[in-house]
C-alpha positions in Angstrom: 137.1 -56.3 -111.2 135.7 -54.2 -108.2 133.7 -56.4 -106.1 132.4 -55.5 -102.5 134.8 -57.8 -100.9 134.3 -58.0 -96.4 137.3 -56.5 -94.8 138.2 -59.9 -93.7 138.1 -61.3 -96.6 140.5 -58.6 -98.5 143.1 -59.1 -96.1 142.8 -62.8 -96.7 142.9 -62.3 -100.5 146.1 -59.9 -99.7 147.7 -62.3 -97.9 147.3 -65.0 -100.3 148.9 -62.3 -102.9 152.0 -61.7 -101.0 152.7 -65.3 -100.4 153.0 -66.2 -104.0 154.9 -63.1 -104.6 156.8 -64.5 -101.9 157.2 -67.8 -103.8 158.0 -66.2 -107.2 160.5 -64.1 -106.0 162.2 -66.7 -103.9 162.2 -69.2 -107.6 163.7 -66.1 -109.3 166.3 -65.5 -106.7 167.1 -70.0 -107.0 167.1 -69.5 -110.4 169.9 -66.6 -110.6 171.8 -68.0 -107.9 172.2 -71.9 -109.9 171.3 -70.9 -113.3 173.6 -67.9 -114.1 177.4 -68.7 -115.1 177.9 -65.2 -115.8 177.7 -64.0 -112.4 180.0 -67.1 -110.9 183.0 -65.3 -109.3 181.0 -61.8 -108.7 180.6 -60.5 -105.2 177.5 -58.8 -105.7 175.7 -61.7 -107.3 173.8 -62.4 -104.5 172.3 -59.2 -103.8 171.9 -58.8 -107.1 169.4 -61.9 -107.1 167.6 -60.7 -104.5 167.2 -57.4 -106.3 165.6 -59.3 -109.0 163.8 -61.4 -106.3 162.2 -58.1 -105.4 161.7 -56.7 -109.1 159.7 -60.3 -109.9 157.7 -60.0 -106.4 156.8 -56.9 -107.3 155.5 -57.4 -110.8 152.8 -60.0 -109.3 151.7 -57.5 -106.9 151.3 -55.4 -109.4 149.8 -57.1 -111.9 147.0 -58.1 -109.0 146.2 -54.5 -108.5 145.3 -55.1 -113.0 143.3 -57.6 -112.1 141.6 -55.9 -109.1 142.0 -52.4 -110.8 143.1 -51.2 -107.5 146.9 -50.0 -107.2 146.6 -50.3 -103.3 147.1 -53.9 -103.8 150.6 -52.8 -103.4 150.6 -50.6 -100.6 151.9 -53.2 -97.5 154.7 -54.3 -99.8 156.6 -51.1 -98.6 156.3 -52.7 -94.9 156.6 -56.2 -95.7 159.2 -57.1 -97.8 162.2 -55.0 -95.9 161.8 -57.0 -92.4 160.8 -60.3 -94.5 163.7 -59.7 -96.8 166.4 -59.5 -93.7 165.2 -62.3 -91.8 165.4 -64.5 -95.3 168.7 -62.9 -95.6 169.8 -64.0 -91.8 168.5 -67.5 -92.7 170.2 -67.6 -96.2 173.8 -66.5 -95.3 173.8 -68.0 -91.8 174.8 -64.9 -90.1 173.1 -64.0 -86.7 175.9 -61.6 -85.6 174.8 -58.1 -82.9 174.6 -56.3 -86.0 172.3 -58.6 -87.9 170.1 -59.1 -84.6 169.8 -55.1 -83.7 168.5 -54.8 -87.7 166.0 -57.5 -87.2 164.6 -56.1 -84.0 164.4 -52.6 -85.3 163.0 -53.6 -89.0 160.5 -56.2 -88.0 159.2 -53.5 -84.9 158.8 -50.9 -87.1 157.2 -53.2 -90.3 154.8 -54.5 -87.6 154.2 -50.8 -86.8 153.3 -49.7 -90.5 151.3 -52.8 -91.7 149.7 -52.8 -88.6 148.4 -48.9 -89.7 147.9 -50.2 -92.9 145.3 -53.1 -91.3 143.6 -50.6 -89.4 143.0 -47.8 -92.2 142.6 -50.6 -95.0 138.6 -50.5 -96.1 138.5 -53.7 -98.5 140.2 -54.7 -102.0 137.9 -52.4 -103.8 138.9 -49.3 -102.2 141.8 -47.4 -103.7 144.1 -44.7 -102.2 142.6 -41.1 -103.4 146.8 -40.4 -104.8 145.9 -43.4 -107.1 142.7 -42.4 -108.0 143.7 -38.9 -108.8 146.7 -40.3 -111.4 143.7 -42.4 -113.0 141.7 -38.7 -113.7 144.4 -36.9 -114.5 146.5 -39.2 -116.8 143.9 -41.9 -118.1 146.4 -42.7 -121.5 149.5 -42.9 -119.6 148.0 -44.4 -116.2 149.5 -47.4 -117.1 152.9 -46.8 -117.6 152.7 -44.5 -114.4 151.2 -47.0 -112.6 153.8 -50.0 -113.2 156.9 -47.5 -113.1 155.9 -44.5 -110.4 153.5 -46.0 -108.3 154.6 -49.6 -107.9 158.5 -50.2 -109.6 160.2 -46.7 -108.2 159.3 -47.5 -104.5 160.4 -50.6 -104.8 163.9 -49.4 -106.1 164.1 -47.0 -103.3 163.1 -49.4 -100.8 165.5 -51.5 -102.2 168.6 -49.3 -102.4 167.6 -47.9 -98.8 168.0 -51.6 -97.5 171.4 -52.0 -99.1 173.3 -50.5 -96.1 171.3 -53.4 -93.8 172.1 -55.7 -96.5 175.5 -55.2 -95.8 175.7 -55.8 -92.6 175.8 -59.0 -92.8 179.1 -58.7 -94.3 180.5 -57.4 -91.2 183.2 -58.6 -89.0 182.7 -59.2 -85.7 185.4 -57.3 -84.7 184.8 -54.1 -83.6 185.5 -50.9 -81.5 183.7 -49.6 -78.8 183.0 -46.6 -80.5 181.4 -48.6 -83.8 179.4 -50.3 -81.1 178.3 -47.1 -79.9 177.2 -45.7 -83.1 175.9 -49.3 -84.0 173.5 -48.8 -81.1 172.6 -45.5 -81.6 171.3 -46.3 -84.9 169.1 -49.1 -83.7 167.8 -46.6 -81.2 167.3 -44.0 -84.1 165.7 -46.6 -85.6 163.0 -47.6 -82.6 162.3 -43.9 -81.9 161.1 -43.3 -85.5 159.2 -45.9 -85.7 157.1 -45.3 -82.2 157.0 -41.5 -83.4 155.3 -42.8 -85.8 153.0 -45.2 -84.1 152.2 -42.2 -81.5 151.4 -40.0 -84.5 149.1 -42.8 -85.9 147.2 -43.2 -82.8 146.9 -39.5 -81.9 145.8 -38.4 -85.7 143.4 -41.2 -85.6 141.5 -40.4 -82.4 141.1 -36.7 -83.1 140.1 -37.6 -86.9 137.4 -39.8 -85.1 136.7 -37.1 -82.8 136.8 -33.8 -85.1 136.2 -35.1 -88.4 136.9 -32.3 -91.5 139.4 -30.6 -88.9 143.1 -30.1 -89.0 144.9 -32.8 -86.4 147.1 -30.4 -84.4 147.5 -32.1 -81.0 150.4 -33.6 -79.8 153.2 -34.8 -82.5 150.9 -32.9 -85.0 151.1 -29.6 -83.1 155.1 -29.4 -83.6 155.1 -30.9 -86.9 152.9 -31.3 -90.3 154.1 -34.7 -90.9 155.6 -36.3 -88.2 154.5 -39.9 -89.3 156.7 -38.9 -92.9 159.4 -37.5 -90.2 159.7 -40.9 -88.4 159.5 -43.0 -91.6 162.8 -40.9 -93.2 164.6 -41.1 -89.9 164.2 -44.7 -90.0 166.1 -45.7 -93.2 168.8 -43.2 -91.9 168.9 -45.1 -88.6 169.5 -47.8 -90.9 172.2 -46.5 -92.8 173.9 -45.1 -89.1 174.1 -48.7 -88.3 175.5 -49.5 -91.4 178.3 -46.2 -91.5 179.0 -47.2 -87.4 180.9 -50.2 -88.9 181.8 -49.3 -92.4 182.3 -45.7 -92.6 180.7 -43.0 -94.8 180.9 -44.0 -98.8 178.2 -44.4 -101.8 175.3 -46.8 -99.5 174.2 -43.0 -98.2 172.3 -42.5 -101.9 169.7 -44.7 -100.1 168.7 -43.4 -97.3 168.9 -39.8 -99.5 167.0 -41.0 -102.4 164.0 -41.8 -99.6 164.4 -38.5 -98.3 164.3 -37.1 -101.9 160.7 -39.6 -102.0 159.0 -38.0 -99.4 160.0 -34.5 -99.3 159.9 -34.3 -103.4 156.3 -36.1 -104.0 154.9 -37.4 -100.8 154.6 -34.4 -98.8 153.6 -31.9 -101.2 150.7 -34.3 -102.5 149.5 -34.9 -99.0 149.9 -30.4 -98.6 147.7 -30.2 -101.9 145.1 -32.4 -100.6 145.2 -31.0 -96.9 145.0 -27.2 -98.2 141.8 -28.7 -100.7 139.8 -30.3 -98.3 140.4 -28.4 -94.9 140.1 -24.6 -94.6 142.0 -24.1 -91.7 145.0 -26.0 -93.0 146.3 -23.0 -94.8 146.7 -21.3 -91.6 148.0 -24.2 -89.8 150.6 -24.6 -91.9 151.7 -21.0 -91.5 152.3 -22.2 -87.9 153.4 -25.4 -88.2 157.0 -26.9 -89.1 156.5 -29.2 -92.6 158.2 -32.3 -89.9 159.0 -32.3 -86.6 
């Protein structure tokens, strides 16, 4: 139902949506955890709760953009639920080790960063993102099914397997070497410098947008790189997975921050290139000129 909702009032509405996903998937993830024999005994029960926490959280959003026939219903839960999700997860299993607190900082700094980009560019519940819109034209019989599974299920599951090597860090001894520490630090640091890339990328493509509307942004961050907000947001899951690989090693938790990479560079970026080389003539020869990320 499109309605001319205030601003105001469609961030309020939002909200209210995210808090009883919030409470759904925190019933689902009780339920699992004390309803569940099967998975008595198993190591990975618990994450595999919250997995289904997040599946069930998701579903509501989703089925709020039905009702509201506007898939960017879902678009802060990319920025929400990570930081939410390890805070809840320092709270559940009572671990509040360096580790744990460097994650924390870095995740909730950088969620703050891309829901605060998300509040500023947001225009109201009945305003849909023109990627979503486009899928509705181009696939009207299958929207559906490519709404639920490609536009709001798959980022979830990438999210999801991208947080896994944060997940585990609150698995972690507290005994370690100076060197893990050093690498343990470096990813936090990887993980705060992608994150203000990006906020510097925001603030600079939004001022010259403001100021040259219709042209190519290609000051600052945008001068040595096509996407250097995209840049900063894959850097910072593999800031995350450094952390996790300071104190653990390399092994199969690397799938996530690649399968975001793989995200971005296989269907983010080349929609965003379609749309820039459609609508602004000069972006054909910027691009000639330009790295695709920083």
């Amino acid at each position: 139902m499109k309605r001319a909702y205030s601003k105001g009032l469609s961030i309020t509405l939002i909200t209210a949506i995210y808090i009883l996903a919030g409470i759904i998937g925190w019933l689902v993830f009780h339920s699992v955890m004390h309803h569940s024999p099967s998975l008595e005994g198993w190591d990975g029960a618990e994450l595999f709760a919250l997995f289904l926490a997040d599946v069930a959280a998701t579903v509501v959003v989703w089925a709020f953009g039905l009702l509201y026939e506007n898939v960017s219903v879902y678009d802060p839960y990319w920025s929400v639920f990570p930081p939410v999700a390890f805070l809840a997860w320092a709270f559940y299993t009572g671990v509040w080790s360096l580790p744990v607190i460097l994650l924390l900082i870095a995740s909730w700094y950088w969620g703050w960063r891309l829901t605060r980009n998300w509040a500023i560019t947001f225009k109201g519940i009945a305003h849909e993102d023109w990627r979503y819109t486009k899928y509705r034209s181009l696939h009207p019989v299958l929207f559906h099914l490519v709404n639920f599974f490609g536009l709001n299920m798959v980022p979830t599951l990438v999210v999801f397997a991208a947080m896994l090597p944060g997940l585990k860090l609150y698995e972690v001894s507290n005994q370690t070497s100076v060197i893990s520490l050093v690498f343990l630090f470096f990813g936090c640091v990887v993980c705060i410098a992608s994150a203000t890339i990006q906020l510097i990328a925001d603030k600079q493509s939004h001022d010259f947008r403001a100021a040259n509307p219709g042209k190519v942004c290609n000051v600052g961050l945008w001068k040595h790189g096509r996407h250097p907000n995209y840049f900063g947001e894959i850097q910072f899951w593999w800031g995350i997975w450094i952390m996790y690989a300071a104190l653990n090693g390399i092994d199969w938790y690397i799938l996530g921050p690649i399968a975001m990479t793989a995200l971005f560079l296989g269907i983010s970026v080349p929609l965003m290139e379609h749309r820039q080389l459609a609508n602004k003539p000069g972006y054909a020869e910027y691009r000639k000129q330009t790295r695709l990320l920083i």
